[in-house]
C-alpha positions as CSV (number, residue, x, y, z in Angstrom):
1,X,130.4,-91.0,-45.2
2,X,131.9,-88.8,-42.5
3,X,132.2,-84.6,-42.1
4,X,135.9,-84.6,-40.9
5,X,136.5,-82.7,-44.5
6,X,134.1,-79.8,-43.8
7,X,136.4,-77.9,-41.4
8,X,140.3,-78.4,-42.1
9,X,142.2,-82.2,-42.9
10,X,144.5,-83.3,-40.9
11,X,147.1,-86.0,-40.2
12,X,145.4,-87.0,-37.0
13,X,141.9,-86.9,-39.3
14,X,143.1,-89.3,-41.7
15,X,144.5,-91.6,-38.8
16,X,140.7,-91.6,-37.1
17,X,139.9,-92.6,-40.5
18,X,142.2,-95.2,-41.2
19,X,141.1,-96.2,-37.5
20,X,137.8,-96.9,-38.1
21,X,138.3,-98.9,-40.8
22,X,139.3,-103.3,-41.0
23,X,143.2,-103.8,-41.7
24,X,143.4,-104.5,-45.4
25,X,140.3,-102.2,-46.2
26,X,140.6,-99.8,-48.9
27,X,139.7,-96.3,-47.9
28,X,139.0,-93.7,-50.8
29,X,138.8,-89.9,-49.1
30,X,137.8,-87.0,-51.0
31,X,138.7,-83.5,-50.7
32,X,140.5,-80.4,-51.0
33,X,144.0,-78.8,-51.8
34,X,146.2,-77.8,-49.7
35,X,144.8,-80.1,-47.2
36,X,145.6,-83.2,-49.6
37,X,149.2,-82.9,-49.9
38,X,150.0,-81.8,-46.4
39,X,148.4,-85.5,-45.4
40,X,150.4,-87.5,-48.3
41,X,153.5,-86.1,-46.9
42,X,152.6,-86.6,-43.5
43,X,152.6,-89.6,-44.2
44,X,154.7,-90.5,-46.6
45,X,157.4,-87.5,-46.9
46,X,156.7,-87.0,-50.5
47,X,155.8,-83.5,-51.7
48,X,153.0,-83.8,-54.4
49,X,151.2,-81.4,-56.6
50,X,147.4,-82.2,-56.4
51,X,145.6,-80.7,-59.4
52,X,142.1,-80.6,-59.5
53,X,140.4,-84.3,-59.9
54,X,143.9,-86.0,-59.1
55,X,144.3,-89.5,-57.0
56,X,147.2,-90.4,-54.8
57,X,147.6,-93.8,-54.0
58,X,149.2,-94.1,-50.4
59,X,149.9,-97.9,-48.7
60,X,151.8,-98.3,-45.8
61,X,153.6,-95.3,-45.5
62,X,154.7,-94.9,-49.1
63,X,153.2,-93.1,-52.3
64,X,152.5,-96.1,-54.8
65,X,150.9,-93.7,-57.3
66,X,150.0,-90.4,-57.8
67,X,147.9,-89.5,-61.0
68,X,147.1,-86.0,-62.7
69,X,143.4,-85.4,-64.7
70,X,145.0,-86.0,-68.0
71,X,146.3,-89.8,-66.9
72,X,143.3,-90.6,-65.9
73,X,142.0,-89.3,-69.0
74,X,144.5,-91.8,-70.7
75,X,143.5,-94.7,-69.1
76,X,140.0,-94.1,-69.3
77,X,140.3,-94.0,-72.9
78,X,142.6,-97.1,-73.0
């Protein structure tokens, strides 16, 4: 658990991160819009639309998934 999202989020915060973390561990970060979408496309030029309870999936520089409430409704269910 870190405070980093209190204030703003930032590239450079999600790098510290990332940083403090193994190679190969999976890092799940929680937070707000329009912080969320600046750092996807930071760093991996796409331009998403968060919506409330959303997940992007991000590896190595490129958006594997991003999913909106109502697919993860879907799956849930499934």
């Amino acid at each position: 658990m870190t405070d980093v999202l209190l204030e703003s989020f930032a590239r450079r915060d999600a790098e510290a991160l990332l940083l403090a973390h193994e190679d190969g561990e999976r890092v799940l970060v929680v937070g707000h819009e329009p912080a969320f979408s600046q750092v996807v496309h930071d760093f991996t030029g796409a331009r998403v639309d968060f919506k409330k309870g959303g997940i992007a999936a991000v590896d190595g520089g490129e958006l594997i998934v991003l999913l909106r409430p109502r697919e993860l409704e879907s799956l849930a269910r499934a």
